[in-house]
C-alpha positions as CSV (number, residue, x, y, z in Angstrom):
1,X,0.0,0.0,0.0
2,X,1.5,3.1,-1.0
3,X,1.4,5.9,1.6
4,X,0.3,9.9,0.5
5,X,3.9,11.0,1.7
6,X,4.9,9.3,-1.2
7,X,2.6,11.3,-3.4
8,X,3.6,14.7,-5.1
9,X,3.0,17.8,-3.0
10,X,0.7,19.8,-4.7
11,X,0.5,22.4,-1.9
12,X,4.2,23.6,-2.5
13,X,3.4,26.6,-4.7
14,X,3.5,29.6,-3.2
15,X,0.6,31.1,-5.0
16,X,-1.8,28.7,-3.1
17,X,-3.6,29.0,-0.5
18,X,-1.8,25.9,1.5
19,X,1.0,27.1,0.0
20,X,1.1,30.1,1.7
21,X,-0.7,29.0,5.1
22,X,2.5,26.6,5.4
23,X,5.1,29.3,4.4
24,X,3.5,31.1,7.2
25,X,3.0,28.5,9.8
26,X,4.9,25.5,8.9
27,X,2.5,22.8,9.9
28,X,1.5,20.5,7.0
29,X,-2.1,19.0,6.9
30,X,-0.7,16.3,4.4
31,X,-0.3,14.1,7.7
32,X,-4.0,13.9,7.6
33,X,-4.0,11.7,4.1
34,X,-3.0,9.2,6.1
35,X,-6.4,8.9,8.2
36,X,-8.3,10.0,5.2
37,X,-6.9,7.0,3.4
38,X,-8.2,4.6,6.2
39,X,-11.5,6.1,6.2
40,X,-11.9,5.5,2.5
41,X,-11.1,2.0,2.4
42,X,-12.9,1.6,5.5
43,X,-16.3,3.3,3.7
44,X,-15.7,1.2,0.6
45,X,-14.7,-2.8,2.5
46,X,-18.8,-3.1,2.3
47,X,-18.6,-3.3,-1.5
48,X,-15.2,-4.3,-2.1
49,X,-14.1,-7.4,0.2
50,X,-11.0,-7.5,-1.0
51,X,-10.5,-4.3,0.4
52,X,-10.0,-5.2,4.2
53,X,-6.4,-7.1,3.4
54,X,-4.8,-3.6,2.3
55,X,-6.4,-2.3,5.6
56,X,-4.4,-4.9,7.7
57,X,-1.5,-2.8,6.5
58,X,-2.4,0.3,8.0
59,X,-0.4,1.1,11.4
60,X,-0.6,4.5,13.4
61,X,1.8,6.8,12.6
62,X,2.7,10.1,14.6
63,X,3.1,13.8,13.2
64,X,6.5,13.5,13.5
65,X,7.1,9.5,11.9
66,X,4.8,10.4,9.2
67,X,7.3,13.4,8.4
68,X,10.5,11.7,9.4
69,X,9.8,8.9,6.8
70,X,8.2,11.2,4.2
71,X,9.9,12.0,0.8
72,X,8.0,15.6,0.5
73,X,10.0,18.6,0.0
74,X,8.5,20.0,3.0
75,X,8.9,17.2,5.4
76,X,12.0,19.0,7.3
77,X,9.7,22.3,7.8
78,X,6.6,20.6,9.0
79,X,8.4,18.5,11.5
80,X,10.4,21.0,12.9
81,X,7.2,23.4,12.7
82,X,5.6,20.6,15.2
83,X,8.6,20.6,17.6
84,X,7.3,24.7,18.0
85,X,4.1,23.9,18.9
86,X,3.6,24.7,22.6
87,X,3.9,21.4,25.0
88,X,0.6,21.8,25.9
89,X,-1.2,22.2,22.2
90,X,0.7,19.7,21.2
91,X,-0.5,17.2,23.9
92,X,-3.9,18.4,23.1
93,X,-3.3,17.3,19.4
94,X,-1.5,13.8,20.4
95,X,-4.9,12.9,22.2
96,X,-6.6,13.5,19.2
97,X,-4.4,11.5,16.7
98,X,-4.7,8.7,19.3
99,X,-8.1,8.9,19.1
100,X,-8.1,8.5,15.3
101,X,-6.0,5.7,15.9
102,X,-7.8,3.6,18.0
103,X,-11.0,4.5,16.0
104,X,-9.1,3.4,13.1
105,X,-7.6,0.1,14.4
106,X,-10.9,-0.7,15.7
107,X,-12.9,-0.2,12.8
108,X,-10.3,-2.3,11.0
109,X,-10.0,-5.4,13.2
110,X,-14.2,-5.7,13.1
111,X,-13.7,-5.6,9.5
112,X,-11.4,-8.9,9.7
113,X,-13.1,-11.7,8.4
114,X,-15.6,-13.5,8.6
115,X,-17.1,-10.1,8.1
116,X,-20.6,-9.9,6.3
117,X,-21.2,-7.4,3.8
118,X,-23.8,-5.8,6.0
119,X,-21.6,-5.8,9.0
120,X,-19.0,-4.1,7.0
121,X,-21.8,-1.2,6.2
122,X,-22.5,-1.1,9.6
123,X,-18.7,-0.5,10.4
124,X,-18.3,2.2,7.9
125,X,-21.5,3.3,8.9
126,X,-20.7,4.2,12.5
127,X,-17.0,5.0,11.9
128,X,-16.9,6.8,9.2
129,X,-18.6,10.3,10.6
130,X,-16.6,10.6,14.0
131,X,-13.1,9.9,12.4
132,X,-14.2,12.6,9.7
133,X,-15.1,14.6,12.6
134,X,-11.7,13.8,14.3
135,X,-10.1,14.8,10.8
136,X,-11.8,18.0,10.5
137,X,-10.7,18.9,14.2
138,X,-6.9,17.7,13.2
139,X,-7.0,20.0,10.3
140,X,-8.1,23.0,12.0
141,X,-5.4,22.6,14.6
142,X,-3.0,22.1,11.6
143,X,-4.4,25.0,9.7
144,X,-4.1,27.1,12.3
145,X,-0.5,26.6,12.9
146,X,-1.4,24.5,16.4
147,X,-4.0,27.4,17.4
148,X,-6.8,25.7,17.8
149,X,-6.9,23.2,20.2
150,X,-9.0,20.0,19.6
151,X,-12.3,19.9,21.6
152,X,-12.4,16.7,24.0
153,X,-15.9,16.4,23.1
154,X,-15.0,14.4,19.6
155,X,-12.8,12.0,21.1
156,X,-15.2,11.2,24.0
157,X,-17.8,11.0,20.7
158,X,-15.0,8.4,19.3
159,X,-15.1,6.3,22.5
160,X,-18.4,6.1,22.3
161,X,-18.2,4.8,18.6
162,X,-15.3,2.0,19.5
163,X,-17.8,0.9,22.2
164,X,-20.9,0.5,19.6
165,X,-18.3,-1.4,17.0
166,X,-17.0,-3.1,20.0
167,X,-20.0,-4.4,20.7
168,X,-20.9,-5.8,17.3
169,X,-17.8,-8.0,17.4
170,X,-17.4,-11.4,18.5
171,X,-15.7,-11.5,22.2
172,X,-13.6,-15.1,20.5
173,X,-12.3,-12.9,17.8
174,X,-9.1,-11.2,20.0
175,X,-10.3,-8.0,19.3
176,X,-7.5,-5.8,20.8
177,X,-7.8,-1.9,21.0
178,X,-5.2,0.7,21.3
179,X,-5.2,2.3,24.8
């Protein structure tokens, strides 16, 4: 599976809007492609089986890893734009990724299979809005240049949502969660 830090940066040129929202703040939302990629496969694994063995691939990554490991001309920047973020911010956005992580993992462990086609919808179903929520609230904090802090509200939202999938899943099926 090929990661989005492989991909071209289209948000380089100066003349854009990212462009210039990076020049000025140095954080990079192209960290978030790789929760937007889970969420895709995750909302497509009802329709497309096949699907769910290139999710078994996908591991958490940190702000920092994801950077560290990336090949875009702005990797450097946006990691040492992070390492400015105020302790306390950052923290604030660590939470957050964690809860995007476990809501990811989760969603892609009930997806293992045996997993029906409906129960598939129903994953994608509840996952699919809170980690797009969680997104939303990673990109303003990235957008912002680590201004706006996350609201605790989503993740207890995303707890909530690992409890409902948890409880769709069979107890003998070694579902583990990230805590």
């Amino acid at each position: 599976m090929s990661t989005a830090a492989d991909m071209t940066d289209d948000c380089t040129r100066p003349d854009s809007a990212a462009g210039r929202r990076r020049a000025a703040d140095g954080l990079s939302n192209d960290y978030l492609n790789h929760f937007n990629e889970v969420l895709m496969l995750v909302e497509i694994a009802a329709d497309a089986p096949e699907i769910v063995a290139d999710l078994q691939d996908w591991r958490p990554v940190s702000y920092p890893e994801y950077f560290a490991a990336s090949n875009l001309r702005h990797a450097p920047e946006a990691g040492a734009a992070y390492d400015r973020v105020a302790t306390d911010r950052r923290a604030a956005f660590e939470e957050l990724v964690h809860a995007m992580d476990r809501l990811a993992m989760t969603a892609i462990r009930a997806l293992r299979p045996p997993c029906e086609a409906e129960d598939a919808a129903l994953v994608a179903e509840v996952t699919a809005p809170a980690l797009r929520a969680l997104v939303a609230q990673a990109g303003a904090f990235l957008n912002s240049g680590g201004r706006d802090i996350p609201d605790s509200t989503e993740i207890e939202e995303a707890q909530l949502v690992i409890d409902r999938l948890l409880a769709h899943v069979n107890a003998d099926d070694g579902l583990q969660v990230i805590t």
